[in-house]
C-alpha positions, 0 to 999 in steps of 0.5 A, a space after each residue: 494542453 494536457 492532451 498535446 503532452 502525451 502526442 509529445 510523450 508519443 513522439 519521444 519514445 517513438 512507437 514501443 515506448 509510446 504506446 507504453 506511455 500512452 496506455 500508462 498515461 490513460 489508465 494511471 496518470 488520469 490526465 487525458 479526459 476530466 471524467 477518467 480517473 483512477 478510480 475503477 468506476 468512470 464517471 460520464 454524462 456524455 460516453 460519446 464524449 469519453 475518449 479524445 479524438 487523438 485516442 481514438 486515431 491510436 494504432 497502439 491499442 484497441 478501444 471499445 465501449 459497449 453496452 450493458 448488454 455488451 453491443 459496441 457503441 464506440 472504437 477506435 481505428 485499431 480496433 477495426 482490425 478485428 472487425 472493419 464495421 462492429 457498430 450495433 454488433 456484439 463484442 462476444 461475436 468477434 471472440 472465441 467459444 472459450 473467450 466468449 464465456 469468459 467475457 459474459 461471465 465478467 460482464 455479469 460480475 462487473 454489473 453485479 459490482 461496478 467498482 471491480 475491474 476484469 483483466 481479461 486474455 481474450 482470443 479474436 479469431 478474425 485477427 489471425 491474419 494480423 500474425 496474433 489473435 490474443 488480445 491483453 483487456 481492461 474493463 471497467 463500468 462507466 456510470 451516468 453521474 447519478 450513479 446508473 450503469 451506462 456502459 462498459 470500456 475496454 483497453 487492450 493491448 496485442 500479445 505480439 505488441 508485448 512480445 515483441 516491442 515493450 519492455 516486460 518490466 512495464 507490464 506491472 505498472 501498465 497492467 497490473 501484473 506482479 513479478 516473481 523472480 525465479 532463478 535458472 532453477 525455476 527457485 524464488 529468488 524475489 517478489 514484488 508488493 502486489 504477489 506479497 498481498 496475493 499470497 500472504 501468508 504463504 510467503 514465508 515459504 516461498 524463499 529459495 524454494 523451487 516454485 513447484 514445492 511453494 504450498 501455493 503451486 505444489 503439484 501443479 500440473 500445468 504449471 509444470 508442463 510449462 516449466 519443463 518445457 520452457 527454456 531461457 531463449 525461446 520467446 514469452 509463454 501465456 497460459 493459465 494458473 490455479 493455486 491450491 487450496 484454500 484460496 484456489 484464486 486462477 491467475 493469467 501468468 506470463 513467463 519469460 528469460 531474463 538476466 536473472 533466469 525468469 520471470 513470472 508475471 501474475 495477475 488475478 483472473 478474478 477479483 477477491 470474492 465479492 461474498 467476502 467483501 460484501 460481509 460488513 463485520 463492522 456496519 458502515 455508519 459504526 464504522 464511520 463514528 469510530 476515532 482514529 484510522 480503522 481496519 477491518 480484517 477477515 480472520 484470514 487477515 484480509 482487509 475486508 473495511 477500512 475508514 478514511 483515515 485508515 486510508 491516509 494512514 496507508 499513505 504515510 506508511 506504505 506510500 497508498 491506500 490498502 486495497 479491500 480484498 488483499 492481505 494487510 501486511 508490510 512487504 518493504 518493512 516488515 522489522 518496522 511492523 513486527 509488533 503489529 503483525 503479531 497482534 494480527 496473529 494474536 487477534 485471529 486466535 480470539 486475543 486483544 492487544 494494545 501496542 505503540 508503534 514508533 517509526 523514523 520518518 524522512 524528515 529524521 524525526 520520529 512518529 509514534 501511534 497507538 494501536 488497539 487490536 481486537 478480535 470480532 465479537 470480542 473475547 471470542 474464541 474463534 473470532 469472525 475477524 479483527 478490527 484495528 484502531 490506530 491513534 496518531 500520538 506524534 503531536 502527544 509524544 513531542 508535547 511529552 518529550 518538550 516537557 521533559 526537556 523544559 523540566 530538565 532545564 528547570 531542574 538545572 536551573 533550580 540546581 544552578 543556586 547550590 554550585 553559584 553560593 557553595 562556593 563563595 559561601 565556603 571561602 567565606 566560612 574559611 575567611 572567617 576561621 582565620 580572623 582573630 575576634 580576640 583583635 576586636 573590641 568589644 562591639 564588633 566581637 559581639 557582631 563577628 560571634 553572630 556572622 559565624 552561625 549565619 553562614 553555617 545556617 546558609 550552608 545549611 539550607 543551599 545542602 538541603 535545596 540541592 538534595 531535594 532538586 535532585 530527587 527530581 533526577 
């Protein structure tokens, strides 16, 4: 059932648009086989049974699984177009020199750490006659269910397929790129969520600045070359780019002519440095013992650990799971985390803080957390990093706000008595200050000299109850 609906998808949007959803659906909506997932690794008894027949029919896009070794052991029709019978052959054999370097240096990084996946522009010299020999890759690791290294699947998408015919605006979704906004002065206008966690903290900068002075593209030189170069109407530009120092992280980037002026599309070449997240500051076991939603940042701000509470934390606040590699941060509502961002800072100079943050929900009610920031070890000057704990305190806080509300309707009720007798009690003592006892006899001026002192006793005691009812104000 689930396979005929994306032939519909297909049929719908026709062949632009198909392959779109097509690969869409195949890398993000996990619908088209029970073993692919979203998840990087991709679980399987059976590689031969991976890919539905209709997949494998695709014109679209190219298919291929290898080896560990990188030997095909499976296609699909597209990709004969690169070679008519690859069976048993490397897949480095149908790339160039460059390509192939790239491609065994990615193979050697995702054996080494299954759970990454590369995102690869590879040449094929023998599709130069198809008009393109660049080719948009996906590789992931597919493991056995005990969690041995099977084999490795590739997606591709052809350059001239995304020059030509797919809106660019998909790449972000399809590819994972992230999007900067430049205007016909090449100057930042906007960016997307994934550039916020690829160049934090940098980004304060970066606004209405030209793209050559942001600290992460300063004086870069290809970049520049391209930029002087490009103009709105000649078509796309690929190419290849490094950000300075510290980080120095390559990017493949695609520049093109909008509305707006350009934009630029950005993905990592390489993934954050598996040194760095292989670092436990806090060991696993530790980690899994300790209460609330907890995030382990490098002192750079990194998100180096996270629990799984902190993870469906992340769901609440930003919509998903922090990725581990990227910067902690908050690009859509960053007023809403002030308080947190700042304690981020102060822990990476070596202080601890404890903060509530207080959030207004779709519901229209209110959230609160606690959370604790300290620094790694503790009370050091140069700290290896920050571990966050954040504490759910929503169901506390209402339990606090229903008690202050029942008190405040005790109160008026305790204070209610005081206004009901003032008044009666108060024409009574009047009534009483016109009667004339000497009219009485004997026996009932003996009994009205008594109702007088009662009633300012009364009195007396309804002024007293309602002071002390209002020391609870």
């Amino acid at each position: 059932m689930e396979f005929y609906t994306v032939k519909f998808e297909i049929e719908v949007f026709n062949s632009s648009y198909g392959c779109f959803f097509y690969i869409k659906f195949f890398i993000q909506l996990s619908i088209l086989h029970p073993f692919i997932t979203r998840k990087v690794l991709i679980s399987t008894e059976n590689i031969e049974n991976l890919i539905p027949d209709f997949m494998m029919e695709s014109g679209h896009f190219y298919l291929v699984i290898t080896d560990i070794d990188g030997k095909i052991l499976k296609f699909n029709r597209n990709f004969e177009k690169i070679s008519a019978d690859p069976f048993d052959y490397q897949f480095s054999n149908f790339l160039s020199p460059n390509s192939e370097s790239e491609f065994t240096y990615s193979l050697e990084l995702m054996l080494g750490a299954p759970k990454i996946r590369r995102h690869l522009l590879l040449e094929h010299p023998t599709m130069i006659n198809e008009g393109f020999s660049q080719i948009w890759w996906e590789f992931s690791v597919i493991t056995t269910p005990d969690m041995d290294i099977s084999g490795i699947i590739g997606i591709g998408v052809g350059m001239q397929f995304l020059e030509q015919e797919m809106p660019w605006n998909n790449l972000v979704d399809v590819l994972g790129f992230g999007k900067i906004i430049l205007d016909r002065d090449f100057k930042v206008r906007s960016w997307d969520e994934r550039i916020a966690q690829w160049f934090e903290p940098d980004l304060e900068k970066w606004n209405k600045k030209n793209l050559l002075d942001t600290p992460s593209f300063k004086g870069n030189s290809q970049l520049s070359f391209v930029l002087e170069t490009f103009s709105y109407e000649i078509k796309p530009r690929c190419f290849l780019i490094q950000t300075n120092e510290p980080e120095s992280i390559s990017f493949a980037a695609l520049l093109i002519g909008c509305q707006e002026g350009y934009n630029l599309f950005l993905v990592p070449k390489d993934l954050p440095s598996s040194s760095q997240l292989d670092k436990k500051l806090i060991p696993e076991p530790v980690l899994d013992t300790l209460p609330g939603s907890v995030f382990v940042l490098s002192n750079s701000g990194k998100l180096l650990q996270q629990n799984a509470s902190a993870k469906e934390l992340a769901r609440i606040w930003k919509g998903r799971a922090y990725s581990e590699g990227y910067t902690l941060n908050f690009p859509n509502q960053p007023n809403r985390f002030s308080k947190l961002l700042r304690a981020i800072e102060e822990g990476k100079k070596g202080q601890s803080s404890d903060l509530e943050l207080k959030l207004l929900m779709p519901n229209q009610e209110f959230a609160f957390w606690n959370a604790s920031v300290r620094p790694i070890p503790l009370n050091s000057e140069f700290p290896e990093g920050i571990v966050i704990q954040v504490w759910d305190s929503t169901p506390l806080k209402s339990q606090i706000v229903q008690l202050n509300r029942e008190n405040e309707r005790l109160r008026d009720l305790a204070l209610s008595p005081s206004h009901i007798l003032r008044g009666p009690l108060s024409s009574m003592m009047g009534l009483l200050e016109l009667i004339d006892a000497k009219q009485m006899d004997q026996e009932n001026q003996k009994l009205f000299g008594y109702l007088k002192p009662l009633t300012k006793e009364l009195d007396q005691i309804i002024r007293q109850h309602a002071k002390k009812m209002s020391a609870f104000n």
